[in-house]
N, C-alpha and C positions, 0 to 999 in steps of 0.2 A: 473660083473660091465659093463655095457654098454657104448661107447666110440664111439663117433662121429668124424671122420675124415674129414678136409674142407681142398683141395685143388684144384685149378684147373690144377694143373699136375696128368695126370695118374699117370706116373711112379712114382710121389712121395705118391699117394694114396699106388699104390699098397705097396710099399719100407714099408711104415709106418704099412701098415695092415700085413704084412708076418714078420715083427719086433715085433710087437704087439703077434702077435700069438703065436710067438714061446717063451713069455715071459708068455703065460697061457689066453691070454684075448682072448675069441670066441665072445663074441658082439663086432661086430665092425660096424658102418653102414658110409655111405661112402658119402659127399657132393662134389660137384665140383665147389659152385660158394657159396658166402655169403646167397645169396635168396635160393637157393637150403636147406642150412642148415636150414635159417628161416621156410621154410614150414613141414619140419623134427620135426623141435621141437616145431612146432606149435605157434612162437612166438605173434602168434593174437588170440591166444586160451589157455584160460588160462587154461579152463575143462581138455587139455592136458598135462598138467603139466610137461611142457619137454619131453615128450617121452618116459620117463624113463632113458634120458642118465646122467649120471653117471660127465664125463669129456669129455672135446670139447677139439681137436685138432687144432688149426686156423692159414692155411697161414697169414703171415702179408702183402705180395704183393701180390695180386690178379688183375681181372680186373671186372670194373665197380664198387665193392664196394672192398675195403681194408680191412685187418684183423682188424686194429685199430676199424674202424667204424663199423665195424659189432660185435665187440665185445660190445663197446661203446651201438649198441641198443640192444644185449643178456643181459646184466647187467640193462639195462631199464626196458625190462619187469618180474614185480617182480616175475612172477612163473617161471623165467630162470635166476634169479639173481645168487643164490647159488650154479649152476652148476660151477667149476672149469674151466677157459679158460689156458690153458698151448700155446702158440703164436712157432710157427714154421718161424725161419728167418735164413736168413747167416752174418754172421760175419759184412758184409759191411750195412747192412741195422741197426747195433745198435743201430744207432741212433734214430731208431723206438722204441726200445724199453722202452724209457720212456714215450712215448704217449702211449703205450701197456697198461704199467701197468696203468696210470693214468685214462684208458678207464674200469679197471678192470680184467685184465690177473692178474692170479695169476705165473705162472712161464713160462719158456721159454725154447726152445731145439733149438737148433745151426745146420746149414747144413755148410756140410754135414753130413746127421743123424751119430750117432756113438749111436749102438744099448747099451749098458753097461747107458749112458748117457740119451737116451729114456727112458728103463724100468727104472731106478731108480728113474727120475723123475716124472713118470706116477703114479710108486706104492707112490713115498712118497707125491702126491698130493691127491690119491686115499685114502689113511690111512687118510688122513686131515681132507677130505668130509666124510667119514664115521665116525670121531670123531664130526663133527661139526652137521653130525646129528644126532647120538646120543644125542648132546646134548640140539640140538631143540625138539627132541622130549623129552626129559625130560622138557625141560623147557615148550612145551607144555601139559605134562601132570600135572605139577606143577600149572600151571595156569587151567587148567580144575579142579583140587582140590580146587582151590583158589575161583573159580568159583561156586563150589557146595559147599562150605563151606558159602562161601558168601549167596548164597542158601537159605542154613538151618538156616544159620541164621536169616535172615530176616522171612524165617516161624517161628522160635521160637520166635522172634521177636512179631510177628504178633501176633501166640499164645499165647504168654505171656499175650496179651491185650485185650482177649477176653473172656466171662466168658459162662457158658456152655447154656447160650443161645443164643452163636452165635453174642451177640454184646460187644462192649464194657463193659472192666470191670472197678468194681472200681480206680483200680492203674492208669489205663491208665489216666479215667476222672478226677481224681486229675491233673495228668501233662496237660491236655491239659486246665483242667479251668485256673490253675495258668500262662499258656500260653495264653490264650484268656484274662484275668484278665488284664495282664499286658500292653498288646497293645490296651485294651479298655481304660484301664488309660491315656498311651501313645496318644493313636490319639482321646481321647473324643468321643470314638465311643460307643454307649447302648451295655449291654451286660445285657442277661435274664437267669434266669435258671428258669425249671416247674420240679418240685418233686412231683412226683407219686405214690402214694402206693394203692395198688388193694383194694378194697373190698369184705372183708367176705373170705379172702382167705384162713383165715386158717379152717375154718368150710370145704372149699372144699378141701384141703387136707388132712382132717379127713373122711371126707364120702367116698374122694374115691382114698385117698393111696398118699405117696409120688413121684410114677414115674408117676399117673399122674399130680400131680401138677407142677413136672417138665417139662412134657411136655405141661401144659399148660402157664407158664411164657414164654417157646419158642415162643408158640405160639404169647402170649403178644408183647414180641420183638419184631416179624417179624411183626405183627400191628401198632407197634409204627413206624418203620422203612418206612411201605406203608405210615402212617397217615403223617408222616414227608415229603416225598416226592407227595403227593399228593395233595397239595396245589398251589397257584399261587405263582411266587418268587421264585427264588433259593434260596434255606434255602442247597442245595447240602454239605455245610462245615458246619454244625450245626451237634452237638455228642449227639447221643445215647448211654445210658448206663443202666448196671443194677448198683443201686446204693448199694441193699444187701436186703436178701430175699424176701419181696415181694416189693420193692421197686424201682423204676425208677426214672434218672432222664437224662434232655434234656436240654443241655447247646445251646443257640440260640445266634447265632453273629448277631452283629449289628442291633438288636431288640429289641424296647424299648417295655415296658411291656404290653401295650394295641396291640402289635404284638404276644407277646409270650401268651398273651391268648385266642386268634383268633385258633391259632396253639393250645392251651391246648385244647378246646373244640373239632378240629380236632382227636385228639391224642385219646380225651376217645369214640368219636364216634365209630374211629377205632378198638377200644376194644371189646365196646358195639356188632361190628357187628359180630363180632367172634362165633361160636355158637361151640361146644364140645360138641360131645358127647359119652359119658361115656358107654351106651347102647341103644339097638333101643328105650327104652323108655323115657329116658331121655335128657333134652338138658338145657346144663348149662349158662348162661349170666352173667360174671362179671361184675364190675364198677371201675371205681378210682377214686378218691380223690385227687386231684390236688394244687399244693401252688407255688405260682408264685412271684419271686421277683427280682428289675433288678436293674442295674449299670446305671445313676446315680439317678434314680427314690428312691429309697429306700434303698440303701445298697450305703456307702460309701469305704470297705474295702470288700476281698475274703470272709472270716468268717462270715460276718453279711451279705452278699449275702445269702448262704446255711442257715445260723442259718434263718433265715426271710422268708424263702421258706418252710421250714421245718416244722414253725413254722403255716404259714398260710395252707399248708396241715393239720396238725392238728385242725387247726379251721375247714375245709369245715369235715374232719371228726364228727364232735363233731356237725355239721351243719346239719349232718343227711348223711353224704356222696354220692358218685357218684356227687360232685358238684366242684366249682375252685374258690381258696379266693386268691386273690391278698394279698401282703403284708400289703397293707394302708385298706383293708378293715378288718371288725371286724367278 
């Protein structure tokens, strides 16, 4: 344990260090004036973290700065806060000693030294500091758990609302429409949704396997995700999602429905420009089929949003697909 002595008497340096020694302690390092100690323990630097000293030893009378105030700015700066200050006075000076502590001294030794009096109160401020960080470090490792747990959670979190193509999954898109639902109701602001569903997709995960068809929904996503941000307008808080097998759908804030189909045409271009292919000779182009229906244009409740979108998808399928039926249209 390393131990800093401040006095600006020699002889009371030396007295202190050959006491010290013979009680078991070899770090001893030695100041003679308040600034002396300052530059010791680097109190302008924090990267020094004290020095490594352990406990301060500190005249209370000095000259040019006092033990009081030089303990007063060791207790200031926070990477010197928690070193132990034990304050060196005589008898007649006690009345220092309530400014001492109130500066942050944790105890005191009386001159003339009485060596039994030193060591015992050196070792039982030393047991203190070393209980007290123990159990910062505990508390810092507690909080570094608390920290990674927080962590994973929020990746699980995260995961949990993603579906394996990388965007938003169903559960998620539930909470966030009944989210958006209600503050569109709330402040009268449009809300839209465009349901998606691919064309001919199941004939192409017949011809050519399910890990490719998997990897081509991915691909799907990450087109819907360009299509969406590739427009004029921040649409940046509008949800993508997979809605369920080959299915898409794009909840659009504060867009009334002749916006949300500007963006649907956007959405299957995006698709459109996608090319897969399967082998050198091959190159596959799908389409979707798009049904658009918005708040407060056609749908007055959450339910009849989705049923009315879902609905008019079906129509541009039935229309001969690759096309986009608004809700009011037949």
């Amino acid at each position: 344990m390393s131990i800093l002595i401040v006095d600006d008497s020699l002889d009371t340096r030396v007295l202190l260090k050959s006491t010290l020694e013979s009680g078991g302690y070899r770090e001893l390092l030695m100041a003679d004036s308040a600034r002396d100690a300052f530059k010791q323990l680097g109190i302008d630097d924090p990267t020094r973290g004290g020095a490594g000293v352990d406990l301060i030893l500190l005249d209370i009378l000095m000259p040019e700065m006092d033990g009081v105030e030089a303990c007063r700015r060791i207790k200031a700066a926070e990477h010197l806060r928690d070193i132990p200050v034990i304050m060196v006075t005589s008898k007649k000076e006690s009345e220092w000693l309530q400014l001492s502590f109130a500066a942050g001294a944790m105890d005191y030794v009386s001159k003339p030294l009485n060596k039994v009096e030193l060591l015992t109160r050196v070792r039982s401020v030393l047991k203190l500091k070393r209980e007290m960080d123990r159990r910062k470090a505990q508390e810092r490792e507690l909080l570094e758990m608390k920290r990674q747990l927080e962590d994973s959670n929020q990746t699980l979190l995260r995961l949990s609302s993603l579906d394996m193509t990388g965007i938003t999954n169903r559960r998620r898109f539930e909470e966030f429409l009944d989210q958006e639902w209600k503050r569109a109701v709330r402040e009268l602001k449009p809300l839209s949704v465009a349901l998606l569903d691919l064309d001919y997709f199941k004939a192409y995960n017949d011809t050519y396997g399910y890990q490719a068809g998997d990897e081509y929904l991915k691909q799907v996503a990450s087109a819907l995700i360009e299509g969406l941000r590739s427009g004029t307008g921040d649409r940046t808080e509008d949800l993508v999602a997979r809605y369920g097998g080959d299915e898409f759908v794009v909840i659009l804030r504060d867009a009334p429905a002749a916006t949300a189909r500007v963006v649907a045409e956007r959405l299957n271009e995006a698709i459109k420009s996608r090319v897969f292919l399967q082998d050198p000779s091959v190159k596959v182009r799908l389409t979707a089929s798009i049904g658009i229906a918005g708040f407060p244009d056609h749908a007055q409740t959450k339910r009849d949003l989705i049923r009315k979108a879902d609905e008019a998808m079906c129509r541009a399928k039935e229309a001969g697909r690759n096309r986009i039926r608004m809700a009011d249209e037949p």
